[in-house]
C-alpha positions in Angstrom: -34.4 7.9 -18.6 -36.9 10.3 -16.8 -39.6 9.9 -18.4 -39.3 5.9 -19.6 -39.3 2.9 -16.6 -37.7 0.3 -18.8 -34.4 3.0 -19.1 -34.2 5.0 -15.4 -35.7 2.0 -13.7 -32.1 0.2 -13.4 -30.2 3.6 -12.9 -32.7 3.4 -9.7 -32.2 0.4 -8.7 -28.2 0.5 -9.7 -27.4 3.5 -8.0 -29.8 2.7 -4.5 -32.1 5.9 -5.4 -35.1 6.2 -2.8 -37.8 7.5 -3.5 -40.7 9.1 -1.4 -43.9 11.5 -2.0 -42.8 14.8 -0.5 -45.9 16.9 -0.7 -46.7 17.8 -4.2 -43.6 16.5 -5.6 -41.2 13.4 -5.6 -38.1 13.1 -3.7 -35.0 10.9 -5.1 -32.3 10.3 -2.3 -29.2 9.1 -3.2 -25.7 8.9 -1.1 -24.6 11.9 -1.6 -27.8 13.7 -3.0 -31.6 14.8 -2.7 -33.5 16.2 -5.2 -36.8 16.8 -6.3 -38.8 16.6 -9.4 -43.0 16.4 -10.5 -42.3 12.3 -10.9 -40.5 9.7 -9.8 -38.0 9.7 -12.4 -37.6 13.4 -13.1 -36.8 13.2 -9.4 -34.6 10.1 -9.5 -32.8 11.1 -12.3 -32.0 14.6 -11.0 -30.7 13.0 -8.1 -28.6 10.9 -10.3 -27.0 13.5 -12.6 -26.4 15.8 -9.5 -24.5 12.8 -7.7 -22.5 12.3 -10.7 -21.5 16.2 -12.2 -22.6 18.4 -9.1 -25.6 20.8 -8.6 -24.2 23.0 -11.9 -24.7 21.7 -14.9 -23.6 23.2 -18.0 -25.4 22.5 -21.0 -24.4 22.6 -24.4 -26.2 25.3 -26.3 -26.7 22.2 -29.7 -28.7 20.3 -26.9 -30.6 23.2 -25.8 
């Protein structure tokens, strides 16, 4: 979803994520969350996954 439209476009629009130029980066604003990201949906989708698991995210190491 951050780096295809057709997939993190309706998490955007789903979840009400604004989004905004904040000087060289993007910033996604949720409820609960900003984050920011070099697009608009590495940003958005940041935003998303930190409004849904927190700002700590542990990843598997198979995934890594």
């Amino acid at each position: 979803p951050s780096e295809v439209w057709q997939q993190g476009g309706p998490i955007i629009e789903r979840e009400f994520i604004d989004l905004e130029v904040w000087g060289a980066d993007w910033r996604g604003k949720s409820e609960t969350k900003i984050c920011t990201g070099p697009t608009p949906l590495i940003a958005a989708m940041r935003c998303y996954v930190a409004s849904k698991l927190g700002d700590d995210v542990e990843i598997p190491e198979e995934l890594k």
